[in-house]
C-alpha positions as CSV (number, residue, x, y, z in Angstrom):
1,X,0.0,0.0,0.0
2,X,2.7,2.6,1.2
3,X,4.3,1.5,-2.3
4,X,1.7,2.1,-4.2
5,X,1.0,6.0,-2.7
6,X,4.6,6.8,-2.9
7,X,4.6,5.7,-6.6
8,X,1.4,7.1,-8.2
9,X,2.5,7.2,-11.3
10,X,4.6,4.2,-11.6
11,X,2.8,1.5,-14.1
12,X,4.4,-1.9,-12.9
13,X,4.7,-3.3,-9.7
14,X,7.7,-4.1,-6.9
15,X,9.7,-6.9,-7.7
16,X,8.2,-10.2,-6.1
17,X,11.8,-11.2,-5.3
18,X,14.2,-9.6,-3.0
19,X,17.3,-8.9,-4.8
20,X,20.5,-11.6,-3.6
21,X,22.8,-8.6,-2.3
22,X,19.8,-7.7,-0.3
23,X,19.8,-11.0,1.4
24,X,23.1,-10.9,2.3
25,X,23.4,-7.5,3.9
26,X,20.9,-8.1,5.8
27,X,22.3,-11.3,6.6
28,X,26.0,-9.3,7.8
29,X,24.3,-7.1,10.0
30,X,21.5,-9.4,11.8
31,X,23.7,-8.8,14.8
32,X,24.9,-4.9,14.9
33,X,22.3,-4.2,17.1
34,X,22.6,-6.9,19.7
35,X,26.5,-5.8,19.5
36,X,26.0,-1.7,19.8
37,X,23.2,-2.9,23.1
38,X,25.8,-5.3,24.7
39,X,28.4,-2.0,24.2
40,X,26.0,0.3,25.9
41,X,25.3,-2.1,28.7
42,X,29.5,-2.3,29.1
43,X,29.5,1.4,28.9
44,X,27.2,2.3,32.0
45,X,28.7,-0.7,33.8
46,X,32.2,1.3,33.6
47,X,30.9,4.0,34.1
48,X,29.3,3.0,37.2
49,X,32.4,1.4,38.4
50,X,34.3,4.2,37.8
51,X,31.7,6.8,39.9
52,X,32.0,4.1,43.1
53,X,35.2,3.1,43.4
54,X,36.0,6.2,44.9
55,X,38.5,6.4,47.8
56,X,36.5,9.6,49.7
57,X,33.6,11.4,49.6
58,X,35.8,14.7,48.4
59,X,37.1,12.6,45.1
60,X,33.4,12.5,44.5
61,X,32.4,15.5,44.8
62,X,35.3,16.9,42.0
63,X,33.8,14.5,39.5
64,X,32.8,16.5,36.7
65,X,29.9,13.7,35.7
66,X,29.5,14.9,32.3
67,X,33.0,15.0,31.5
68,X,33.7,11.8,32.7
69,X,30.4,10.2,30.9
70,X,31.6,11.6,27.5
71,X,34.9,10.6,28.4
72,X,34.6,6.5,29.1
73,X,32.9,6.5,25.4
């Protein structure tokens, strides 16, 4: 339906078939998301370690929590 609005004017159809380099893109990157959550995941762990593992309450209160975020990236 959405194919059909967008292309008015067009007289044939889609193709019935999904092109082969199609297939196997899609096939390479099946698990680029699972990898970029499993990153973010490691990314607040650090950063949580990092906040916490502080020796006194004065080494946490110089944090700049920003900084450090954008810097653990």
């Amino acid at each position: 339906q959405a194919w059909k609005e967008s292309n008015a004017l067009a007289t044939s159809s889609p193709e019935e078939r999904i092109p082969d380099d199609l297939i196997q893109k899609l096939i390479k990157t099946k698990n680029l998301n699972g990898a970029l959550f499993n990153l973010r995941q490691l990314h607040f762990g650090i950063f949580d370690m990092t906040i916490h593992e502080a020796h006194d309450h004065a080494t946490v209160e110089s944090f700049k929590i920003s900084e450090l975020y954008n810097n653990l990236r």
